[in-house]
N, C-alpha and C positions, 0 to 999 in steps of 0.2 A: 799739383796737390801733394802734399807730404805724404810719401807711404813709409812703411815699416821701418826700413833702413835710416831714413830721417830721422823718423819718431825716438828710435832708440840713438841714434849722435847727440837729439835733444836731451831724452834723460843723461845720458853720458856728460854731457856739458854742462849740465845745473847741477847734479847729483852731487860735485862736492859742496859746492855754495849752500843747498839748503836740506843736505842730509845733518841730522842731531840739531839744528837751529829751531828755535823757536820764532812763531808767528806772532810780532808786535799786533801788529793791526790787519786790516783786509780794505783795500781802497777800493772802492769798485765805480766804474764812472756811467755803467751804463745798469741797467738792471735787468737785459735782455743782452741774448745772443744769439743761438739759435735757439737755445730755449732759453724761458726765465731763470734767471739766478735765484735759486732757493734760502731764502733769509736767515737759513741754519749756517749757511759758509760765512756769513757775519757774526754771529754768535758762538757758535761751538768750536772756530779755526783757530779766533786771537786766544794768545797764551798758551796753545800747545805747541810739543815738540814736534817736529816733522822726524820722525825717526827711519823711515825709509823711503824712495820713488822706485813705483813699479811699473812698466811696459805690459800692457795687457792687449793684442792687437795696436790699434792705433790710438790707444789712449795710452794718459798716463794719468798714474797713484800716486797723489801723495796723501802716505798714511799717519795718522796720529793714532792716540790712544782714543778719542773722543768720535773718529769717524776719519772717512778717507776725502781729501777734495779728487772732484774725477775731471780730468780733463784731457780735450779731445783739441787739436790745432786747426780742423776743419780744411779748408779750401787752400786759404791764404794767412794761418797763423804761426805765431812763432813770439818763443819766450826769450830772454834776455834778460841777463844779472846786471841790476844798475844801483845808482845810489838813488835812495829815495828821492832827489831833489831836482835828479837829474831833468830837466827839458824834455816835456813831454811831447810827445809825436802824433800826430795826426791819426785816427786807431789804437793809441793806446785806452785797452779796454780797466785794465785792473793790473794792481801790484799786490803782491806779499811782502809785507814789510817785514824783514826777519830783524833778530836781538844782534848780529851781526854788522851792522851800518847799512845793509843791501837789502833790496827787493827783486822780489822774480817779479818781472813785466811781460803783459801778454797785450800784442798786439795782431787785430787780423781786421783788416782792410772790408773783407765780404762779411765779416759777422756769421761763419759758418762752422767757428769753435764754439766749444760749452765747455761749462764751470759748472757742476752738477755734486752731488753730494751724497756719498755713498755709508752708513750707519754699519759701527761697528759690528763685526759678524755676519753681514747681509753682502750679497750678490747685488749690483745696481740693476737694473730688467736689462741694463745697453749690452750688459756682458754676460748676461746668461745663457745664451742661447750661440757664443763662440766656439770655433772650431778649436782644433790646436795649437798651439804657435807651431811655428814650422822648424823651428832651430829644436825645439823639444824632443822628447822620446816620444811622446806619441806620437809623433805621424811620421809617415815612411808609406812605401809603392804600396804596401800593402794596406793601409789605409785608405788609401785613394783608390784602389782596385774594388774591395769590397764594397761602397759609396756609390761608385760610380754605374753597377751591374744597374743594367735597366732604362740609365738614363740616356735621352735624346739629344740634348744639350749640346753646344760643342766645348771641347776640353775646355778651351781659354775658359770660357763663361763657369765653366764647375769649379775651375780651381779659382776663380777671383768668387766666386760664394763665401761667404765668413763663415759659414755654418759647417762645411767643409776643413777649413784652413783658414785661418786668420792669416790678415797684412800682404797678402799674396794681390798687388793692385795691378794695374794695367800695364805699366812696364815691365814691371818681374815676371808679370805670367807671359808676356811675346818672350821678354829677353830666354827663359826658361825654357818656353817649347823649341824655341830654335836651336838652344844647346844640347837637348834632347833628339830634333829630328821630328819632332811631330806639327802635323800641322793644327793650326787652331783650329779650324772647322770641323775638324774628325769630333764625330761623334764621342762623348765621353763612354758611352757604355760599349764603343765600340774599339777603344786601347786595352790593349793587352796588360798582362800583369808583368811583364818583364818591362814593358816600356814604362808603366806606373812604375814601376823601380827608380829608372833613368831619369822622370821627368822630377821624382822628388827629390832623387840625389842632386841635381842641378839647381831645383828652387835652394835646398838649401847652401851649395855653393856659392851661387850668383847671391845671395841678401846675405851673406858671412861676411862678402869680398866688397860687396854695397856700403856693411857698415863699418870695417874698415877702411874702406876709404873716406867716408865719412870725418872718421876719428883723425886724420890725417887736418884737420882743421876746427877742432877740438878750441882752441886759442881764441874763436871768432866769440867764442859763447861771451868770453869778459867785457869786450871791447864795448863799452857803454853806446856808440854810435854805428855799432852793426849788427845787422841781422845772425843766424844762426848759418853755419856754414855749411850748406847744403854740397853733398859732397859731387865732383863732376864726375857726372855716369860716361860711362865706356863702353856705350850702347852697338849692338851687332845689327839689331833691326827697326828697336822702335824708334817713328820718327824718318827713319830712312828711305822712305817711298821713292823709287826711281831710281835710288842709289843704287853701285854694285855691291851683292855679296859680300861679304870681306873671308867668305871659303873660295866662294865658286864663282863670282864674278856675275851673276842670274841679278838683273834687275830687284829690287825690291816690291812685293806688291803690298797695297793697303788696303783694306775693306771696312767695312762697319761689322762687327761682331758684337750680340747682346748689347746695343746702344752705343757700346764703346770702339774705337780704331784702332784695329790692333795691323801688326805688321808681321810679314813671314818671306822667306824665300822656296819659290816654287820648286826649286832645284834641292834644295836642301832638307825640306820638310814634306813630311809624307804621312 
């Protein structure tokens, strides 16, 4: 699933194609997706400028004057800059056809993006109730210390909460506690406020260095017959079950945490 680091190499790699263009038309081939498509993105998109795309957690903004289109990549989706005539693909769901010769095309396999529609000056309900981004000034250890007083949880599951921390998904929060030293099971109300320091100076390390690597395949965005070029992770734990360490040579274990699999080193995290 696309997280954070993704999401923003996506915007990175359309943002010049469809930042100041205008919106010819809106092809839409299905009229659902995970939700229905609102019959305002047919009506109030064509003929505006896209004057900016913005990264909000794991959506993105593209705004106009008339309203913003809101959209999310879901499971299995992914946009590309193509010409409108281009041969369409199995899952292609909808194009923006810009004044440009090109459209932004979104394709997703599971049907687990949305195309939702957000009205000038209004919050959509998907993002109101968002933590911080994590690259921002607001959050730091001391955010997450104060949050966390009380809670039983364990860490991994607090910091993948969006209401906490946005974009923080299942990778980022193993790869992050291991750089840290803590382990995912540890109770969240039960870390320290020095180690809530450590664990957020690393989230935001580890998703800086994610999305630069990312950007490192920036190129992939043009190619009319390729995907978006999801960057390859340089993963310490997740995924590594049985593997050695790469500090300490300590097997890898895995467990089910909050529904999800996370991974940690017994030797290493505490």
């Amino acid at each position: 699933m696309p997280e954070l680091p993704e999401v923003e190499t996506t915007k990175r790699g359309i943002a010049p194609f469809v930042t100041g263009r205008v919106v010819e038309r809106v092809v839409l081939r299905r009229k659902t997706l995970r939700w229905p498509i609102p019959r305002v993105i047919s009506t109030r998109l064509p003929g505006r400028r896209i004057d900016a795309i913005e990264r909000r957690a794991k959506y993105l903004l593209l705004h106009t004057e008339a309203g913003s289109a809101l959209l999310h990549l879901g499971m299995s989706g992914s946009l590309r800059i193509v010409t409108p005539d281009f041969p369409l693909r199995k899952h292609d769901h909808y194009d923006f056809v810009l004044d440009s010769g090109k459209a932004l095309r979104f394709n997703d396999p599971r049907r687990f993006g949305c195309l939702l529609w957000q009205p000038p000056g209004e919050v959509h309900p998907l993002l109101q109730q968002l933590g911080p981004e994590p690259l921002g000034e607001a959050f730091d250890g001391d955010w997450l210390w104060h949050l966390s007083r009380g809670r039983s949880a364990a860490v991994k599951s607090f910091l993948m909460d969006q209401s906490v921390v946005v974009g923080v998904g299942n990778i980022y929060a193993s790869e992050a506690l291991f750089a840290a030293g803590v382990h995912p099971k540890r109770a969240a109300g039960a870390v320290s406020r020095v180690r809530y320091a450590r664990i957020a100076m690393e989230i935001r390390r580890i998703l800086a260095y994610a999305i630069t690597r990312g950007g490192t395949t920036l190129r992939d965005f043009i190619a009319p017959d390729g995907a978006p070029g999801y960057f390859e992770q340089e993963l310490m734990v997740y995924g590594r079950a049985g593997q050695p360490c790469k500090v300490c040579g300590t097997p890898i274990r895995a467990a089910v945490i909050g529904q999800r699999m996370s991974y940690w080193c017994p030797r290493c995290q505490h």
